[in-house]
C-alpha positions in Angstrom: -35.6 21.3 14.3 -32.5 20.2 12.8 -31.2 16.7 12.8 -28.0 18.4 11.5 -27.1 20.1 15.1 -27.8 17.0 16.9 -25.5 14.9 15.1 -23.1 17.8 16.0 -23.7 17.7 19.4 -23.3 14.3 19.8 -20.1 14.1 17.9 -18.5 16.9 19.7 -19.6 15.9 22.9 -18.4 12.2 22.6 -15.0 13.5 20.9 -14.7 15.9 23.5 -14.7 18.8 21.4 -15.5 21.4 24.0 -14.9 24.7 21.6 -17.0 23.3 18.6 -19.7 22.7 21.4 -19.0 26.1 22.1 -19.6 27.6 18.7 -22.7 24.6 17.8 -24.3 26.5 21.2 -24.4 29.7 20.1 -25.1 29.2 16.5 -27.8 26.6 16.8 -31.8 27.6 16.7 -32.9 24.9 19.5 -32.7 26.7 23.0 -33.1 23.6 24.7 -30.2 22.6 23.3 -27.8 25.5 23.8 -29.4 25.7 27.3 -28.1 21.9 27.9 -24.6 22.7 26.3 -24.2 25.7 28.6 -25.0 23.7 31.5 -22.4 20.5 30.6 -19.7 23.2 29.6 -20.3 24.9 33.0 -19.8 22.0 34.7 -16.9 20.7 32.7 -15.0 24.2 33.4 -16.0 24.7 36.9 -17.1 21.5 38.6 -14.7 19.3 40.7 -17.6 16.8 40.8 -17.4 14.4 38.5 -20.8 13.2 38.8 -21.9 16.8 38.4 -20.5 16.6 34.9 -22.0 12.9 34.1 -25.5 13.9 35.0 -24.9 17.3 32.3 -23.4 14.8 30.0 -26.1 12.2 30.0 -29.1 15.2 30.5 -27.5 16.2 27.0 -27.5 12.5 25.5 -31.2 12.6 26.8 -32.3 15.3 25.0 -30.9 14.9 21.9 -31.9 11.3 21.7 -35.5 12.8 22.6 -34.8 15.7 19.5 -33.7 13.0 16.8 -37.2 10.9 17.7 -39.0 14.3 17.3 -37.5 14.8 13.9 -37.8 11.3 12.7 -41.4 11.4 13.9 -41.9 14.4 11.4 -40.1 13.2 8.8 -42.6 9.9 9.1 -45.4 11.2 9.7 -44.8 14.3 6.0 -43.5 10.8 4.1 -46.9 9.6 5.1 -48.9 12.7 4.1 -46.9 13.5 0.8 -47.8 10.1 -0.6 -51.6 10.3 -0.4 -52.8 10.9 -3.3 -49.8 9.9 -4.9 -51.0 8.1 -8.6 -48.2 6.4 -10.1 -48.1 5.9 -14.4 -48.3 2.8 -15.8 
C-alpha cells in the first residue's frame, strides 16, 4: 500500500482534478482504489444525478480514509517490531 496515492487521491478529488485522477487511476497498484476512481469519474461524466456522484465521492473518501488507517496500522505495528531488541550505548 501506498500512503503516497492516497494523499493523491484525496487532493485531486477535493481540488477537482478529474485528469490527474485519471492518470493516479491507472498508474496506481491498489485496485480498490482505481476501481473507486472509475466509478466517481463515471458518474461525474455521465450522471445527471447529483446524488449519484456524492455517494461515488464519499464511497471514495471512505476508502481511502479506511487505506490511510491500514497503512498507519503497519507502519505502528513494524515501529513496534523494529524496536525490540533494540539496546541503546551508554
Amino acid at each position: 500500500m501506498n500512503r503516497l496515492d492516497y494523499d493523491r487521491a484525496l487532493y485531486y478529488a477535493h481540488r477537482s482534478q478529474w485528469d490527474n485522477l485519471l492518470l493516479l487511476m491507472v498508474r496506481t497498484d491498489d485496485d480498490l482504489l482505481s476501481k473507486r476512481i472509475g466509478h466517481l469519474l463515471h458518474a461525474y461524466h455521465f450522471s445527471n444525478d447529483y446524488t449519484v456522484i456524492e455517494r461515488k465521492m464519499f464511497g471514495l473518501l471512505r476508502y481511502i480514509d479506511h487505506a490511510n488507517e491500514q497503512v498507519d496500522e503497519e507502519w505502528m505495528t513494524g515501529m513496534d517490531d523494529s524496536s525490540v531488541g533494540t539496546s541503546y550505548p551508554d
